[in-house]
Each structure stands twice: as C-alpha cells, then as structure tokens.
C-alpha positions in Angstrom: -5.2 1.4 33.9 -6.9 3.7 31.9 -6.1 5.5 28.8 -4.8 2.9 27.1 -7.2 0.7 27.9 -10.0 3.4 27.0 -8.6 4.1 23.8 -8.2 0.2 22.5 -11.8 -0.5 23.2 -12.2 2.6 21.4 -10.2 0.9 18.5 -12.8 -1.8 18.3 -15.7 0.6 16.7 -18.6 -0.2 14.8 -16.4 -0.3 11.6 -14.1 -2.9 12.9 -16.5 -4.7 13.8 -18.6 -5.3 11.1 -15.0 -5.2 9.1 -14.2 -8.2 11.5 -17.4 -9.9 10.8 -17.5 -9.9 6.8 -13.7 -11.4 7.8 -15.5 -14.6 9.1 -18.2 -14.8 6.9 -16.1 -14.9 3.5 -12.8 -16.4 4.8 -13.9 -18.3 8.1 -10.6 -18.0 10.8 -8.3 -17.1 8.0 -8.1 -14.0 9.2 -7.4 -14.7 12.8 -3.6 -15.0 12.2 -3.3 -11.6 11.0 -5.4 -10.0 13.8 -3.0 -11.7 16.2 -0.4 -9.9 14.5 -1.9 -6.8 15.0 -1.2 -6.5 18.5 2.5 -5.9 18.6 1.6 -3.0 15.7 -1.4 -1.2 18.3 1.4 -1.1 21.1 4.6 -0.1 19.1 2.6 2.7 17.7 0.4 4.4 20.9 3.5 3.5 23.3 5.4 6.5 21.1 2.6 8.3 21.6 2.3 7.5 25.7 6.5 8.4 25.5 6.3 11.6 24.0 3.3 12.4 26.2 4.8 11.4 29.8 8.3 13.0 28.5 7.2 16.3 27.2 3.8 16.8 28.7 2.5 18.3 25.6 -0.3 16.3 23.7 -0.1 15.7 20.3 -1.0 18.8 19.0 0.9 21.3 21.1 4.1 19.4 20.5 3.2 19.5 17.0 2.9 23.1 17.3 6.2 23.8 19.3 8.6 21.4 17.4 6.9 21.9 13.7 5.3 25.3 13.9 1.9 26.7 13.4 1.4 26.0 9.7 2.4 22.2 10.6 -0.3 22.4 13.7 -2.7 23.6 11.6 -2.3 20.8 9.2 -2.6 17.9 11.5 -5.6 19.8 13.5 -7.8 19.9 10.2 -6.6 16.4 9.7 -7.9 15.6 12.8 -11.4 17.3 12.3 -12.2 15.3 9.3 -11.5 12.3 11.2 -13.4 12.6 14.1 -16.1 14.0 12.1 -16.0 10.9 10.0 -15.6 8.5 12.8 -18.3 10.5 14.4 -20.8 9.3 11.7 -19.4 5.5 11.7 -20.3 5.3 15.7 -23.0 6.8 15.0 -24.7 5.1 12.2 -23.5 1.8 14.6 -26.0 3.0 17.4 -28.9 3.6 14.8 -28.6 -0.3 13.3 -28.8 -1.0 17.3 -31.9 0.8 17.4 -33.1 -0.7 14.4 -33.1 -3.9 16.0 -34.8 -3.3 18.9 -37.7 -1.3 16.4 -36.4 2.6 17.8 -36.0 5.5 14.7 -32.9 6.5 13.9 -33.3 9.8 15.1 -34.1 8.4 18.8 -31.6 6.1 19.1 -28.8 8.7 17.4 -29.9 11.7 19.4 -30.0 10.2 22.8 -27.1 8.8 22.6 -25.8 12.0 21.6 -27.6 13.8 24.5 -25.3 10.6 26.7 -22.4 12.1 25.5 -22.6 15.5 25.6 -24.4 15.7 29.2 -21.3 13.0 30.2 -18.4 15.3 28.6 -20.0 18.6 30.1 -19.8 16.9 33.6 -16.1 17.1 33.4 -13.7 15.4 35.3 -11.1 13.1 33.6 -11.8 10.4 36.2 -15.6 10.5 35.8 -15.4 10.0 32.2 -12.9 7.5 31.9 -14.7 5.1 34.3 -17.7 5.7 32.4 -16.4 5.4 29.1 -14.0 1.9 30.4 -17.9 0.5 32.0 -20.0 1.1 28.3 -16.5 -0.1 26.1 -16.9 -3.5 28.5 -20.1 -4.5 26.8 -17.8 -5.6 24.0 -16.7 -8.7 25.8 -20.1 -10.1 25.4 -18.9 -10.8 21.8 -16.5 -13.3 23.5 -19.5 -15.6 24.7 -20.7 -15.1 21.4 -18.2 -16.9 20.0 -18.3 -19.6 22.1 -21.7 -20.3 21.8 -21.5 -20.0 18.1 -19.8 -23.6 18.7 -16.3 -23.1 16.6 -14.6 -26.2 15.2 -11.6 -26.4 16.5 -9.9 -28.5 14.1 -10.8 -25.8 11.1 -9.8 -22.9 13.3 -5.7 -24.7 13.5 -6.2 -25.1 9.5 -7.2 -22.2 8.8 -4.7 -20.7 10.9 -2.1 -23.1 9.8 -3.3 -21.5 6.2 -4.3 -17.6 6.5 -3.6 -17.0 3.0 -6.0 -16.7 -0.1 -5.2 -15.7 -3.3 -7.7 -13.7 -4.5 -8.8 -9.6 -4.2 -11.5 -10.6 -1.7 -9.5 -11.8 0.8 -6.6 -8.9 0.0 -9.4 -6.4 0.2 -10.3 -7.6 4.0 -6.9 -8.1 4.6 -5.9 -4.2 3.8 -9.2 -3.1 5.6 -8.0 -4.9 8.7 -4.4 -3.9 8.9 -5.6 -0.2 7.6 -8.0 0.6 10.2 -5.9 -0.7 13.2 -4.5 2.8 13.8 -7.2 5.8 13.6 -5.8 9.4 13.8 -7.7 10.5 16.7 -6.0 7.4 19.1 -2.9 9.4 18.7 -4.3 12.4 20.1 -6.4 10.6 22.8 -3.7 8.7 24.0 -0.7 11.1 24.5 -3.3 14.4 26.3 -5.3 11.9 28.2 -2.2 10.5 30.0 -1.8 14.0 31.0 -5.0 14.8 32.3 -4.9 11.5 34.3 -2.3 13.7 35.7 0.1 10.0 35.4 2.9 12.7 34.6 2.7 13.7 37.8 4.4 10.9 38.6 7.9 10.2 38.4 9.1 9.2 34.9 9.8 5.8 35.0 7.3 4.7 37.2 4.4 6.7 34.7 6.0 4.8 31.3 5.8 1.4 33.4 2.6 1.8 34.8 1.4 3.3 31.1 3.2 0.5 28.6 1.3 -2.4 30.7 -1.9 -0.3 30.1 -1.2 0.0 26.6 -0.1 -3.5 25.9 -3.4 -5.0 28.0 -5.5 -2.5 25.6 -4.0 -4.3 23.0 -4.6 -7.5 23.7 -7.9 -6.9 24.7 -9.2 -5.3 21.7 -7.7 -8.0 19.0 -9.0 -10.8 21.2 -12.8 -8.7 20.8 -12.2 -8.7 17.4 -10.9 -12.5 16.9 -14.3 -13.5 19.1 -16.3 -11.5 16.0 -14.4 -13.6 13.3 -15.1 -16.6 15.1 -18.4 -15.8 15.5 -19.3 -15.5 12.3 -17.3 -18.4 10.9 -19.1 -20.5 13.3 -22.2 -19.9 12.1 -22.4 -18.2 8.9 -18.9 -18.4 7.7 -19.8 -22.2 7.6 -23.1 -22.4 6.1 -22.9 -19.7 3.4 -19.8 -18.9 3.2 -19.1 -15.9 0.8 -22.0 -13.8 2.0 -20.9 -10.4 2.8 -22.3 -8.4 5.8 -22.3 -4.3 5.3 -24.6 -3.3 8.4 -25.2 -4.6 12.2 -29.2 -5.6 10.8 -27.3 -7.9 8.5 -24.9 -9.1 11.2 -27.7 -10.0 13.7 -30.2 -11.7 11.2 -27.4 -14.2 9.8 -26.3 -15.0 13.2 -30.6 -15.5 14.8 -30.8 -18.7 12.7 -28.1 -19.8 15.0 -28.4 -18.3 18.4 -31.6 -17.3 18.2 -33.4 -13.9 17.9 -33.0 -12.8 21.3 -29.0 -14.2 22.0 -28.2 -12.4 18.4 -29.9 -9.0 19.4 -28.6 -9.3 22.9 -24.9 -10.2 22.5 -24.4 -8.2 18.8 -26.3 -5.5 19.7 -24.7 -4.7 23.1 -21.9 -5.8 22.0 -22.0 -2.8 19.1 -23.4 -0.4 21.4 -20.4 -1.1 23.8 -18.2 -0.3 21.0 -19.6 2.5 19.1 -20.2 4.9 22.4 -17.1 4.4 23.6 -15.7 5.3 20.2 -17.6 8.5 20.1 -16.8 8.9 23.9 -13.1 9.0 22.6 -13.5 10.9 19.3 -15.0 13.7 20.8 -12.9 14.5 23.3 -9.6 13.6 21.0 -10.5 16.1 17.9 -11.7 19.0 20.9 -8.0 18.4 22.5 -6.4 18.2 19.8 -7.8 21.2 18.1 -7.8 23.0 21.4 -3.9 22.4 21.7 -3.1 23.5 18.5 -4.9 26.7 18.8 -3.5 27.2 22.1 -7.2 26.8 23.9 -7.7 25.4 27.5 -8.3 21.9 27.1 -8.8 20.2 30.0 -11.9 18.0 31.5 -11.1 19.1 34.8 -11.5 22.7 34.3 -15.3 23.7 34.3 -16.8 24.7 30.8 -16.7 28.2 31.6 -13.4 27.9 31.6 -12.9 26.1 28.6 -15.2 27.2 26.6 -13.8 26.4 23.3 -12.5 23.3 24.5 -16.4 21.9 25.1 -17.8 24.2 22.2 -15.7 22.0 19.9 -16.7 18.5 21.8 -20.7 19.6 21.6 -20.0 20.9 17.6 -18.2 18.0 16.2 -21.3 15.4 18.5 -23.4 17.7 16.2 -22.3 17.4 13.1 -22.1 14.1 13.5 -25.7 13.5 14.3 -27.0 15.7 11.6 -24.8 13.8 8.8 -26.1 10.3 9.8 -29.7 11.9 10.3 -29.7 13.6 6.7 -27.4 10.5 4.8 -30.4 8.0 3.5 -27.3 5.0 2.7 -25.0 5.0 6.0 -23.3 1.9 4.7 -21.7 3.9 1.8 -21.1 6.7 3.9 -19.3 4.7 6.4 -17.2 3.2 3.5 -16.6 6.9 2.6 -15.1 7.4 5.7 -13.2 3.9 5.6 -11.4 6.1 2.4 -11.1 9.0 4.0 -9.2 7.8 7.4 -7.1 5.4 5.3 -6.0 8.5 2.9 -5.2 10.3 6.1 -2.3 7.1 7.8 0.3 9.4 6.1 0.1 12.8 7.4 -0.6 10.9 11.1 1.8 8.4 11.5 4.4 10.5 9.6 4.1 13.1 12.1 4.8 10.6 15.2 7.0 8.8 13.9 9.1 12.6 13.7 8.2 13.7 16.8 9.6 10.8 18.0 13.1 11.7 16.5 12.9 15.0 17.4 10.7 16.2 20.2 12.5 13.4 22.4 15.5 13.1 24.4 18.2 10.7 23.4 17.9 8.5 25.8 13.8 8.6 25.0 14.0 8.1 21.6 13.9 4.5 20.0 17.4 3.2 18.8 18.5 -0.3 16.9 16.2 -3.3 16.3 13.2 -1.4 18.4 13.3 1.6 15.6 13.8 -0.6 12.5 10.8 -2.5 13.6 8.5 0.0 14.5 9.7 1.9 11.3 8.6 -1.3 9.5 5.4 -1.8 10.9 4.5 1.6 10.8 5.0 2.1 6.8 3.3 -1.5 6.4 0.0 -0.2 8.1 0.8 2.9 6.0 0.8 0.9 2.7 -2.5 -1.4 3.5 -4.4 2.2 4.2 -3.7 3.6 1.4 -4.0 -0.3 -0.6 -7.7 -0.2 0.9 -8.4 3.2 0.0 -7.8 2.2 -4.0 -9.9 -0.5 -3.2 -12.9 1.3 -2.0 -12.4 3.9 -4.7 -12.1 1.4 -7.1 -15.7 -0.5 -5.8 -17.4 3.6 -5.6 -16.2 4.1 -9.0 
C-alpha cells in the first residue's frame, strides 16, 4: 500500500470537500449515487497510469518526452505548473479557514504549514514521506463519525438514492463539479513516478501491477466513501433544516453544522478532518508538479537522492510551496480564487487525460495495452469526465461573468 492510497486521499482536497458539502446541503443524499459511481472512473484512470509506470519505468513526463517529443513535454509540464500552482492555493486557503476556526491569522496558519512541508520534502526519502503524508491524509476519516453522529435518516438516504436526479441547473452544476474534479492533472504524475520511487518496479512485473491495482482500487474506495460521509453529513443536519443554503468556505461549513454537533464536535471533526485533506493534497502537489517538471526537463528527480543532488528537483518543490503561500497571502476573496482554479483545472481534463489515454496506445506493449470491453469503457468514462470539466467550467464562467 502506498501510492495509490496516498494519492486518493490526496483526491479528497479542500475543494472536494466543501464541493461535497454544498452537495448535501442543496440536494440532501441525491448526490451519493453519483459519487458511488465515481469509483470505478478514479481506478480505470490512475491504473493506466500505475501500467505505464510499472511497464516503462518512466513517469509521466519522461514518457511524454520520449514517445511525443520535447515540444509535447513541454506542453504537458506547463500544464502541470498551473495546476499545482492552482491546487497549491486551494489546499492552502483550506488550512487558513482551519485556522480561522481555531482564532490563528492566515499568515500563521498558511506559513507553518508551509514550513511542515518543505522541512518534510527536504528530509527526503520516499518512505519517510509517504508514511507521513498516509498518517495526516487519515485525519479525513473523522468525517466518517461525522456523519454518523449527524444522525442520517435512513429511509430518505434509499429515496433519495432511489431518486438522484433533479431537474434543474443547481443540481447539474454540482453534478459537473463532482464528476469534473474527480481526476486532477497532478494524480497522473504522482501516481505513475511515485510507483517508481517506491522502487515497486523493482519487482517482478506482475507481482508490482497486483500488488499496485489493489492499492489503487482501496484508494478508491476510500476516498468516495470520505466524500459520501461529507454529503451525509451535511444532509443530516443542514441539508434537512435549510435546505438550499449554499456553503462556499470551511467557516461556513463548521458554523451550520455547531447548531447540531456542537461547537467543539464541528471544529474538531470538520476542521481536522480539512486539515487531513488539504496537507496531504499539498504534500502530493508538490512533489507531482517538481517530478513532473523535473522529468521533462531531464532533471534528477528523486526523494531518495539528497538535495544537493537534486537540486532542481527540490528548487521546484520549495518554489511552487512558495508561490502558493504568497497568492493566498496577497488574494483578499480565497473563495473566488479557489473557484478560479475550479475553471482552470477543469479547462485543463483535455490536454491530461488526452495524453494518457495515448500513451496508453502507444508507449505500451500489446499485451499491456487495454483491448475490447475494458478500452471502450475506459474510453467512455474518460471523455464523460472530460465533458462535465469542461460543462463546469462554462458554469463557473458563466456565474464570474
């Protein structure tokens, strides 16, 4: 276990989160279908990455490299920049509405938390980080006893499930937002290097994709059922009592569920819960837009060689933490600037999943490569996650505008 698992807590960030929150508060468990749905999509989608990372030993950006070209490389490594940058800020601003809470400025909160990661990443060793990063990502199962003590009624969780569908924008707009934000460029990246630098290819070939696709499909599972406890959370409590209301910000999140919990069981549960989520995201950012730009440009990138080493490789993890901090530090409105990047990561589904899904047909073997039902599907799924990015990016524009 490990990379997968990592890299599907990662998945649950503070955007998804509050993302599946607003789900339970507007539409109660209507949305809980569709999140079950999501699972077989996370595993079709990061087990091509695990393949073409066990089978080529390459990660995503040097594969990119030697099966596209440079000009190609170069593409997806910018791509990849201006997501983790973005995401970056969204993990960010998460650990600043933490601190909030709990009455610490934003620049305390942000910058130690930043100091965490860096001091962590510079540390090196794949191990070491991975256990660390697994440990903090675990504080998001605390959002499963939050959901239980929120009380859910069963019999409106079967109807609603029995019923997912509404027929208005709000509940299309959530909908896309889900399904758009269930792949983020920088898992692909993460994903296919870190099995590397496990050093799981060292292993023989078979035994590495077995022991990798159970890792993958637990992450999976683990990090829908995180976000089905948040929709049942807050259709428990608020979904039920003012339904409609929308929450844009972990403050709001916490202060609609105290009448229910109480102050200290909402700032405890939500606000660990959100730290849990958002440092293990940046944990996972970081290192994923240093590989991956490290790769393409041809850079040592590994966390068991020491920084002097890899110089480049940790000057681009400590730069990107950077900018990061700075833009939530400088922003005044982080709730439109983590819609902003909501836009900007759906715009970018395209050039990412495009690019796996032809490395998969190209950079593979035959008998590697997906054939019959297995590729129609995950040819299908693919495109539909495709389509509800870019359907919530016209959204969001739509709402800026």
């Amino acid at each position: 276990m490990g990379p997968g698992l990592m890299v599907m807590l990662a998945d649950t960030d503070a955007g998804s989160v509050i993302t599946a929150a607003q789900s339970g508060a507007k539409f109660r468990y209507a949305l809980v279908l569709p999140e079950l749905l999501l699972i077989p999509v996370l595993y079709l989608v990061q087990e091509m990455t695990v393949r073409l990372g066990l089978t080529t030993r390459l990660g995503h950006g040097a594969l990119i490299r030697k099966t596209f070209g440079k000009p190609w490389a170069l593409l997806s490594a910018v791509t990849l920049f201006v997501a983790c940058v973005g995401a970056l800020v969204t993990e960010f601003a998460g650990v600043a509405g933490v601190g909030t809470l709990v009455g610490l400025p934003r620049w305390l909160s942000v910058s130690g938390s930043a100091l965490a990661l860096v001091a962590l990443v510079l540390l090196g060793r794949y191990r070491r980080v991975e256990h660390v990063g697994i440990a903090i990502g675990a504080l998001e199962l605390l959002f499963i006893p939050a959901a239980l003590m929120a009380h859910p009624h069963v019999g409106m969780i079967v109807h609603d499930f029995a019923h997912p569908l509404h027929a208005n924008s709000g509940f299309v707009t959530l909908l896309a937002a889900n399904v758009g934000a269930v792949i983020m460029p920088w898992m692909i990246f993460y994903q296919q290097e870190a099995v590397i630098d496990k050093g799981r290819h060292g292993l023989n070939l078979p035994s590495a994709l077995r022991s990798a696709r159970v890792d993958t499909a637990v992450g999976a599972v683990i990090t829908q059922v995180i976000m089905i406890a948040v929709v049942v959370a807050s259709a428990a409590t608020l979904g039920m009592a003012h339904s409609g209301h929308a929450l844009n910000s972990v403050g709001e999140i916490a202060n609609a569920l105290t009448p229910f919990l109480g102050h200290r069981d909402a700032v405890v549960f939500f606000g660990l819960g959100m730290i849990g989520a958002s440092v293990v995201a940046a944990l996972v950012v970081t290192l994923a837009g240093a590989w991956g730009i490290s790769e393409v440009l041809g850079w040592r990138h590994s966390l068991n060689d020491s920084p002097a080493r890899a110089a480049g490789f940790y000057g681009l993890a400590i730069g990107g933490t950077v900018m990061g901090v700075v833009l939530v530090l400088v922003v005044p409105n982080l709730v439109n600037l983590s819609v902003d990047v909501e836009v900007m990561n759906a715009c970018l589904l395209p050039i990412v999943l495009g690019f796996l899904l032809a490395l998969e047909r190209r950079a593979l073997p035959p008998e590697m490569a997906m054939r019959g039902v297995r590729r129609v599907v995950t040819y299908a799924l693919t495109i539909l996650v495709i389509i509800f990015g870019l359907l919530t990016a016209a959204m969001a524009l739509r709402g800026l505008v």
